[in-house]
N, C-alpha and C positions, 0 to 999 in steps of 0.2 A: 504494500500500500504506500501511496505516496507522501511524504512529509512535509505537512503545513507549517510552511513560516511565514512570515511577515515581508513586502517588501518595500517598507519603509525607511528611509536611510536614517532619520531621526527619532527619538521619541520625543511626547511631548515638553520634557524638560531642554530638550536642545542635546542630548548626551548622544553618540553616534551608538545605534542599534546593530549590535554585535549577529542578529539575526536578518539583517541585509541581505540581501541578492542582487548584484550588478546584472544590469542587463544594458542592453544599446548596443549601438557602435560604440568603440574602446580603442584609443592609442593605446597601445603596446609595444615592448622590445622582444623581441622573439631572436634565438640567433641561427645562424647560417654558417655553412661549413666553408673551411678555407683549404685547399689542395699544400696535400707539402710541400714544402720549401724546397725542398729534393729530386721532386720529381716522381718519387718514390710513390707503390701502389699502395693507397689510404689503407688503415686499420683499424681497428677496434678488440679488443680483449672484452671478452663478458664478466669473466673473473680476472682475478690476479694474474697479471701476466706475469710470463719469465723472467727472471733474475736478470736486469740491464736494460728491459724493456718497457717502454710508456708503454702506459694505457692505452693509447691511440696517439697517432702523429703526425693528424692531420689538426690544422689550427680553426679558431671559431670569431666570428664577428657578430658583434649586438647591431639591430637595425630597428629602430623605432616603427612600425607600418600602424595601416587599422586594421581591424577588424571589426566584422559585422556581427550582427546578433540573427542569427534565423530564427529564434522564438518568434511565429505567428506567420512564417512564410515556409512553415515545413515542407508540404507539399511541390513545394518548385526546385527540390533537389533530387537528383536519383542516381541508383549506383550507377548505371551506365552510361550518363552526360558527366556527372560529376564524383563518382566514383565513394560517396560514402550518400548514405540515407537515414534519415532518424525515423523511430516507433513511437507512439505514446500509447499509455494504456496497459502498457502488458502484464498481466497476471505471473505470479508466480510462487512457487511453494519454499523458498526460501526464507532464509533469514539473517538477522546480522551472524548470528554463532554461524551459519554452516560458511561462510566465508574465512575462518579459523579455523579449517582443515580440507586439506588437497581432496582427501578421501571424499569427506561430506561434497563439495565442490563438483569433484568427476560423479558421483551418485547422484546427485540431487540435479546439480545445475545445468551439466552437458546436455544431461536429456533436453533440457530448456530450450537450448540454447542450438541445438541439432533441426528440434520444430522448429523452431521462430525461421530458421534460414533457409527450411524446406517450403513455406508457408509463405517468405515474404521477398526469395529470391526469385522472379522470372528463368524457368527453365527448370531447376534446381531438382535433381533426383537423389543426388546422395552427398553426406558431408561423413567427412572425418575431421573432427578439430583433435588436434593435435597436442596444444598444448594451451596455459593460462599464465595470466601472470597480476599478482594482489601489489597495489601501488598505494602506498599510506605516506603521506604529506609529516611524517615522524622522522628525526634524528636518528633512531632505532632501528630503523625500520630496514626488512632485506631492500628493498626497493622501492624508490622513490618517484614520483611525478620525472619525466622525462623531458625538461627543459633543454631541448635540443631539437631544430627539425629537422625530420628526416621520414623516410620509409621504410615499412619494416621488410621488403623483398624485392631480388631483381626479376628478371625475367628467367634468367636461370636456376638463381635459388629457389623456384617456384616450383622450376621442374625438378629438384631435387627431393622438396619435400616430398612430391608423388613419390618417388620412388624408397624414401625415408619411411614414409610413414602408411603406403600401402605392402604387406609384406609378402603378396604374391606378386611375382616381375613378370611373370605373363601377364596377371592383372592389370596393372602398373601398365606395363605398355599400349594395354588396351586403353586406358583412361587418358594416357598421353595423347592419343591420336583425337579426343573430342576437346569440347569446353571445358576448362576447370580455371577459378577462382581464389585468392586466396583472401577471405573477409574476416577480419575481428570486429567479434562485437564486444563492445563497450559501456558499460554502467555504472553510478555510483555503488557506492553498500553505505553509506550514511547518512541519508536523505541529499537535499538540494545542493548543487554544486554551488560555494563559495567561493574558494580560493584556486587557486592554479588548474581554471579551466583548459579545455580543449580547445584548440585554434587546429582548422582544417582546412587547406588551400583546396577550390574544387578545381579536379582534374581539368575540367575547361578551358582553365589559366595556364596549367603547367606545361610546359616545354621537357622536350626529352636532354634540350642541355642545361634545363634547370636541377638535374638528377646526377650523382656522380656513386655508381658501385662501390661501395667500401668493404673489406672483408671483413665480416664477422666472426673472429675466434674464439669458439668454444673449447675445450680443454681436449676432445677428442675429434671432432672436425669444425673446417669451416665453413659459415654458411658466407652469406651477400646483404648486407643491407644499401642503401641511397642516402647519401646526404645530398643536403638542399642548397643550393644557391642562391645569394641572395637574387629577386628580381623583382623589382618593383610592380611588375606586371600580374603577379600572383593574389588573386584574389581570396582572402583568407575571412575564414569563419570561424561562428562559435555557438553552442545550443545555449543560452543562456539559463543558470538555473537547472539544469538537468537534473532529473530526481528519481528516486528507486524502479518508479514505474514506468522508465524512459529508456530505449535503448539508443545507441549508435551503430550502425555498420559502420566499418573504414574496410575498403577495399584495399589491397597490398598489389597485386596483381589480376591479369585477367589474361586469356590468351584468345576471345575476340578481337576480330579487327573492328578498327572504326570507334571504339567504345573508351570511355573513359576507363584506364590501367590504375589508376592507384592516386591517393592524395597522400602530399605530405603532410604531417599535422607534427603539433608541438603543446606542453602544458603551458603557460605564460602565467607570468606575475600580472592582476588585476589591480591599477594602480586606485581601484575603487573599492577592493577587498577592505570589510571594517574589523579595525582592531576587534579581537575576539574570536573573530569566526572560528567554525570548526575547521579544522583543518582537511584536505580532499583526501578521501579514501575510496579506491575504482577497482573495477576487475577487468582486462581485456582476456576473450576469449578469443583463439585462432585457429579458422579452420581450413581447411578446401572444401572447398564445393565444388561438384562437378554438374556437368549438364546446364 
């Protein structure tokens, strides 16, 4: 069920209402990836890299842009012009505890989350989601809000997860030769979004040299992710307020032609977040879809 606040920026004392919700268009700094100094092919480590090695060694620049609010213009987005789409409304038998265990999560919520993209993706006959990831706006926390834009697949690591994560290779091949998509959906778990919203560039805007393949090292292979370029020509969004009962698609990939392939997106600092707030806690779910 959805969480009722307030969105009031004051009370009637004058004291800023810690129970706010920024909505509108929004100046923001968002940043953008800068190619290495080197020459050298970009990287990224998931975990701790190797003994002598950064984290990543490609460089980053802040750029002030706006974004827009599509609270109340839902409808004139969709995955295949612009490559993400919102739900409102959706029912579900979760809760905040089952969000505190992977197990609860894959039992409870994949089922969810497997409908929803059978039901609300055009074509769509079967998903595997693969994987999740719990994002808590906490110092503690394993994973944090991902102030940084980018995408999360190329066109080859796309095709890799087929073959990763379907474990029959005759299958696998067969599935390669149709459609297949790779869509995360995205939701809070602590009612309305406050702070370090979603900002989503629609595909419409995006340029294929606004994208630069980066390798993704995980401890036992690597995958591809995209960093973003700055371009002032990228049209960039935000759901404002998004709430338990709200989904996101973000498309990563797609191997139709003609169609919007993937938006970049990033968390940003809301320089209208009010002292107090809760802090953003989300879950994205990653699947493929095929057909």
């Amino acid at each position: 069920m959805s969480t009722t606040t307030t969105t009031t920026s004051t009370t009637l004392s004058g004291v800023a209402d810690s129970n706010y919700i920024p909505r509108g268009p929004v100046e923001a700094e968002l940043t953008f990836y800068v190619p290495p100094a080197d020459g050298s092919v970009p990287f990224n480590y998931v975990e701790t890299p190797p003994e002598g090695q950064p984290q990543r060694n490609y460089g980053e620049v802040l750029h002030k842009i706006q974004i827009d609010d599509i609270r109340g213009h839902e409808d004139e987005y969709t995955l295949d012009k612009d490559a993400f789409q919102v739900l409102k409304g959706i029912p579900s038998a979760t809760t905040y505890e089952t969000f505190n265990s992977d197990e609860e999560i894959q039992r409870v919520y994949y089922s969810e989350v497997e409908r929803l993209l059978l039901d609300h993706v055009p074509g769509a006959n079967r998903v595997v989601i693969f994987d999740h990831t719990i994002r808590r706006e906490n110092p503690n926390a394993h994973r944090q809000p991902v102030h940084r834009a980018h995408s999360d697949q190329t066109d080859r690591s796309a095709e890799w997860r087929v073959r990763l994560h379907v474990p029959d290779a005759e299958e696998a091949e067969k599935l390669l030769k149709g459609r297949y998509r790779i869509i995360n959906v995205w939701r809070p778990l602590n009612g309305a979004v406050q702070s370090s919203p979603l900002a989503f560039a629609s595909a419409a805007s995006v340029k294929d040299s606004d994208l630069v393949p980066v390798e993704h090292r995980y401890p036992h292979r690597t995958g591809e992710t995209m960093g973003v370029i700055y371009n002032p020509d990228l049209q960039w969004k935000y759901w404002s307020g998004i709430d338990n009962d709200e989904r996101l698609l973000l498309k990563c990939s797609d191997t139709q032609p003609g169609v919007g392939k993937r938006t970049p997106h990033s968390a940003f600092v809301d320089p209208r977040t009010p002292a107090g707030a809760k802090p953003r806690e989300s879950i994205e779910v990653r699947a493929l879809v095929f057909g």
